[in-house]
Steps between C-alpha positions, in 0.01 A plus 500: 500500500279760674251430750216668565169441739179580277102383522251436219221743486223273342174491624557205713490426889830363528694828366852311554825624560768342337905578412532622133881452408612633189838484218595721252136711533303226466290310747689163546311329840224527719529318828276495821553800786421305811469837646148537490338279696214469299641362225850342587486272195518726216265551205281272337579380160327845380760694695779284362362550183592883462850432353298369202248770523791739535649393169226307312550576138114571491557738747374877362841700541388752213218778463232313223286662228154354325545461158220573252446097453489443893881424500756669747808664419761633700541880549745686688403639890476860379256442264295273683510758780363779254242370299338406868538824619360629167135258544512606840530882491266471223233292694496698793515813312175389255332319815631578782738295756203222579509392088865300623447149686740432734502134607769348751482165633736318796750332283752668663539664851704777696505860532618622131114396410407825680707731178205386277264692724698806511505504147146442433400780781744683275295430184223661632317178601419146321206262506622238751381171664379412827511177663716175478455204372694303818375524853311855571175281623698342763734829564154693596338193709790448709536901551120529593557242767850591633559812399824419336611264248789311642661172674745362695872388346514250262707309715249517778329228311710226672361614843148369366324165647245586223529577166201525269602597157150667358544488127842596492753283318843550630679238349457652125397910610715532775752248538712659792179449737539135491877505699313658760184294474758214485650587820137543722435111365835404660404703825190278445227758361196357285493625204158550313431592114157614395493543100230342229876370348712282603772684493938433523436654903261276529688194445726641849195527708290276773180599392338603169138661491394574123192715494274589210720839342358787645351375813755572743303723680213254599748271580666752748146614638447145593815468665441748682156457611622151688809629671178766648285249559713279696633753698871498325501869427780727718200694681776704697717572171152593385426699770757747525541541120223399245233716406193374361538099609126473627341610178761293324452208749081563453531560082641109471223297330820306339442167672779231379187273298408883298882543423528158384233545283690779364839396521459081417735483816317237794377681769649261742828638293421858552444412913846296537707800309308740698545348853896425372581893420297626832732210711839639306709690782626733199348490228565690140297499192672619174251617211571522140416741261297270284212437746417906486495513146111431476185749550503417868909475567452809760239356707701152461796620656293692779352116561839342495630765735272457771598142563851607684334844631256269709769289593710763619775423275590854423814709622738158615727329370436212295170634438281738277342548121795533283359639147752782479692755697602813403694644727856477245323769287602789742522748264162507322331777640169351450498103534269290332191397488431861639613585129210302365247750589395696210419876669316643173646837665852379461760555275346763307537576256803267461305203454216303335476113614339201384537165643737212446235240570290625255738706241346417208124597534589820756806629150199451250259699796721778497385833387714787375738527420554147328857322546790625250817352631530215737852438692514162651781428753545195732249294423282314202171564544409297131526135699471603848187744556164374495322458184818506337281534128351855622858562625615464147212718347551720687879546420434473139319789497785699657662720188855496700618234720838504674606185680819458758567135487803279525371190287238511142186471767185439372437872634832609335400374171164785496761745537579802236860533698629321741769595746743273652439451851804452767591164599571447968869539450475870350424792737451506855189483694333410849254250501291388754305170570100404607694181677817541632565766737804639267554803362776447246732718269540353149820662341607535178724228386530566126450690238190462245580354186444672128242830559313373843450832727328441839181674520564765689767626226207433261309719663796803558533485121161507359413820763824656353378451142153606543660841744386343866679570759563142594731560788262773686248198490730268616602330200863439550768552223691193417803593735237608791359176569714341766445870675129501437486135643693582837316821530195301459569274731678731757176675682379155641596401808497099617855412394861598408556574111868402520363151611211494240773529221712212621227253605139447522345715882185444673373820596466647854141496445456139437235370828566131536311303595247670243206693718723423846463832663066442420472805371286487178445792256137469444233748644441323823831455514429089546468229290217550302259192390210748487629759255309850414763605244428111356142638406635881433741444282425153274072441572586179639398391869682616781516095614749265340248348211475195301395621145409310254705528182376703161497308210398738230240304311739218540314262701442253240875401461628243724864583562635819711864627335739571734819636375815444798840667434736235488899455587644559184335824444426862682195564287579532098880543591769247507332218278660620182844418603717134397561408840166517618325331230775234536371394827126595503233283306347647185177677676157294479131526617474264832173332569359247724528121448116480521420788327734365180369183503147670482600723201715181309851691561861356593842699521591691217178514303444784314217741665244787487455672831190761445253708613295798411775711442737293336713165442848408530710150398720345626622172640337289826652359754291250752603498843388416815637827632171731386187451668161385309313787351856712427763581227859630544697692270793660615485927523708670283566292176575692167274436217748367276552206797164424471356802728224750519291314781438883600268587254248190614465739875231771535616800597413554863610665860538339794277564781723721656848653415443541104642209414460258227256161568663273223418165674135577451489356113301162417587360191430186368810292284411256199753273288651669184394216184866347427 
């Protein structure tokens, strides 16, 4: 057998190495790389699941065609290849470049992704998105207070004598965190979870605080209006590098009996956590993604931020706000959120944007020229964009769709063509992680079965059909790639490329502990808890806010949706395959004991979850685990399983960051008649 060291590059905090041994040109193994210290155990059971999603006979491994009664057949690459280049030339020549959609999602990481923009710039231009529909809320508050979105090591973790986990659920989303959560309890740290759920991570922890979804911030406020008050703030730490802590410390009308008002936790609750994290000698909070997926996730991660800025814990080990860090992406020349911002001067004329968060109503806004072709890649924006129903409308209307997919999506199944897309094993790449500290080759390990071309050869052929010069534009011909990828990679400096091809590096550049050297890329060049560019850029106040949440007419219903990623899935990917289904429970609606008992419902009743936009069935499951007043349905579940919670969430932006608030929704869930 033949070994080889690879990474999956799936939108997921771990990103895991692991050892890919193969027989005969087929993948045969996967077994952990201990190697990276971040994740020493190996993949998850999605990771282990790629030999299946290598060679899953559902798997896509030939270019498709729409038949005239909605069927697909199979057609050969060429002609795939030309009747796209055909709609497109035509498009652009009848309407110009902005009449073609071109929609990419974060299925799939590493630096190939940037051939699509070459080719597009190529084009002439495309309508694009702007956006993302994962974290961009908390990317932007964390970079208006620090300057810089990043963390200490993983690893650093077990240095902790405090560990509040603020919405984030490890145990399912990011399973190597617990070994190192694991390891502070044995050092002796407390460990603290703060979620409306009752989550698998919350089963490993001391203490469990469930606020009211969407609340986090008043909670926070509160918190940190006692450690003030009783004189528990670092005032030295403070001091030397905080800006704007006396207006903050002045602005703090949350007093622990107004926050349990709005939170249902005790105020005598709210004092004991609060006195507990100012009186931890290092202290880290971890925040999820989830809790900044509302109208006010911005200004709820500002709140949540504050608590270890005032206690000093920033820039030592064991300590610090760990929502992401992105210092493995060295070579993006502009890192995110700074991408967010939409400069109406930039980009012209190569682009026209419209928002993820709000796709459907900004497509049927658009003025000329109207959509002609769409090309969907990485991603499946029919079950996991915002009012999923517009989503589809809007696609409808597209004459010419093109998706590159792996598996019969529901996004694929829109499609006029579809184009298999490459599985991990089949073309090299460098990925990079918002986690670990790793910046990792991923080589190629086998060849793709029946006509799958990576997209980047995709691209080199259709610019050769339609007369581009693809390789002036940096599209790479088929036997350029491994060149184009070194050269790519070979103007950064940080690390040794003959080392990045055998194992995973951590760049020169990486500063740990996170913030250390107290230098902080902001205008004052301080921490900022009084933020101009917080009012500049977003209209929101320049203090860390609690806001309370839109409901969009909604008020009336009595349940707020929350939709969590769970273990067995990254999204829509991965829940199609045997293995995982063979181990995961068929997916179901989770409610409250009291509020089923209200409503007449046990587990596995038929339901009706609704609103004003919409309904969806399904099956209910009654748990203790969900707090009163919410429903759970898992994020990313295909119609035909029973999906489509999407299309019950109004399209809306954060408060900051364009991203997408989908834990705003009320609905309201009845039993089905039998």
């Amino acid at each position: 057998m033949k070994e080889f060291i690879t990474v999956c590059p799936r939108n997921c905090y771990s990103t895991c190495t692991f050892r890919v041994f193969t027989e005969g040109g087929r993948v045969k193994r996967i077994l952990p790389y201990e190697g990276n210290l971040a994740t020493p155990e190996g993949p998850c059971i999605k990771g282990l699941s790629y030999l299946e999603r290598e060679y899953s006979p559902d798997r896509l491994i030939y270019p498709l065609r729409r038949q005239a009664d909605g069927s697909f057949a199979r057609i050969g690459t060429d002609e795939a290849l030309s009747i796209i280049a055909e709609r497109l030339t035509a498009a652009r020549k009848r309407r110009g470049p902005h009449s073609v959609l071109f929609y990419k999602g974060s299925g799939y990481s590493g630096l190939s992704n940037d051939i699509a923009g070459s080719f597009w710039r190529l084009f002439g231009g495309a309508t694009t998105t702007y956006g993302n529909l994962c974290w961009p809320a908390g990317l932007e508050a964390v970079r208006l207070t620090l300057g810089e979105v990043k963390h200490n090591l993983p690893w650093d973790l077990a240095n902790a004598s405090m560990i509040i986990l603020w919405g984030k659920n490890s145990a399912e989303t990011n399973v190597q965190e617990m070994i190192h959560i694991e390891k502070a309890r044995q050092n002796g740290a407390r460990v603290v979870v703060i979620d409306p759920r009752r989550t698998l991570t919350a089963d490993k922890a001391d203490l469990l605080i469930r606020p009211r979804p969407g609340t986090d911030a008043a909670l926070a406020l509160a918190i940190a209006r006692v450690i003030i008050d009783r004189g528990m703030a670092d005032t030295e730490f403070i001091s030397r590098h905080v800006k704007g802590f006396d207006k903050f410390a002045s602005s703090l009308e949350m007093t622990p009996d107004r926050a349990q008002e709005i939170t249902g936790i005790p105020a005598d609750e709210i004092i004991r956590l609060a006195v507990m994290t100012a009186g931890a000698e290092r202290l880290t909070v971890v925040a999820g993604y989830g809790l900044q997926r509302y109208t006010n996730g911005g200004q709820t991660i500002r709140s949540i931020l504050s608590i270890p800025v005032i206690t000093g814990m920033i820039g030592k080990p064991g300590c610090g706000f760990n929502f992401a860090s992105l210092q493995s992406y060295i070579f993006d020349d502009v890192k995110e959120p700074l991408s967010y911002y939409p400069d109406p001067d930039a980009d012209k004329p190569f682009r026209r944007a419209i928002s993820m968060a709000t796709f459907g109503q900004d497509f049927f806004a658009l003025k000329e020229p109207a959509i002609e072709v769409a090309w969907i890649e990485r991603g499946n924006p029919v079950i996991q964009l915002p009012g999923s129903g517009e989503v589809r409308k809007a696609l409808d209307s597209v004459p010419f769709k093109v998706v590159v997919e792996q598996f019969m999506t529901d996004t694929a199944t829109m499609a006029d063509i579809i184009l298999p897309a490459k599985g991990i094993f089949e073309q090299a790449d460098v990925v990079g992680s918002y986690w670990n500290p790793y910046t990792q080759y991923k080589p190629r390990v086998v060849d793709p079965p029946g006509e799958v071309l990576p997209e980047s050869e995709i691209y080199w052929r259709l610019a050769q059909i339609m007369g581009l010069d693809g390789s002036a534009a940096g599209i790479p011909a088929p036997g350029d790639y491994d060149a184009w990828l070194t050269e790519r990679i070979s103007h950064t400096p940080g690390f040794v490329r003959e080392e990045l091809m055998q194992k995973p590096v951590i760049p020169e550049q990486n500063e740990h502990p996170a913030y250390g050297n107290m230098k902080f890329e902001t205008p004052s060049g301080r921490i900022e808890l009084s933020s101009d560019r917080a009012v500049k850029l977003w209209g929101v106040s320049p203090l860390p806010t609690y806001e309370p949440l839109k409901d969009f007419g909604e008020e009336h219903l009595p349940l707020r949706l929350m939709t969590p990623n769970i273990a067995s899935r990254i999204h829509s990917q991965f829940g199609n395959l045997a293995v995982i289904r063979s181990v995961v429970e068929e997916p179901a609606w989770e409610i409250s004991v009291g509020d089923a008992r209200r409503r007449g419902l046990t587990s596995g009743d038929g339901v009706r979850i609704f609103n004003s936009r919409g309904e969806v069935t399904g099956k209910v499951k009654v748990t203790a685990r969900v707090r009163s007043g919410s429903l759970v349905f898992p994020n990313g579940i295909w119609l035909g399983e029973g999906g489509g919670v999407n299309r019950l969430i109004a399209p809306s932006e954060t408060d900051m960051g364009h991203g997408a608030a989908f834990h705003n929704t009320r609905v309201d869930i009845e039993k089905l008649a039998p």
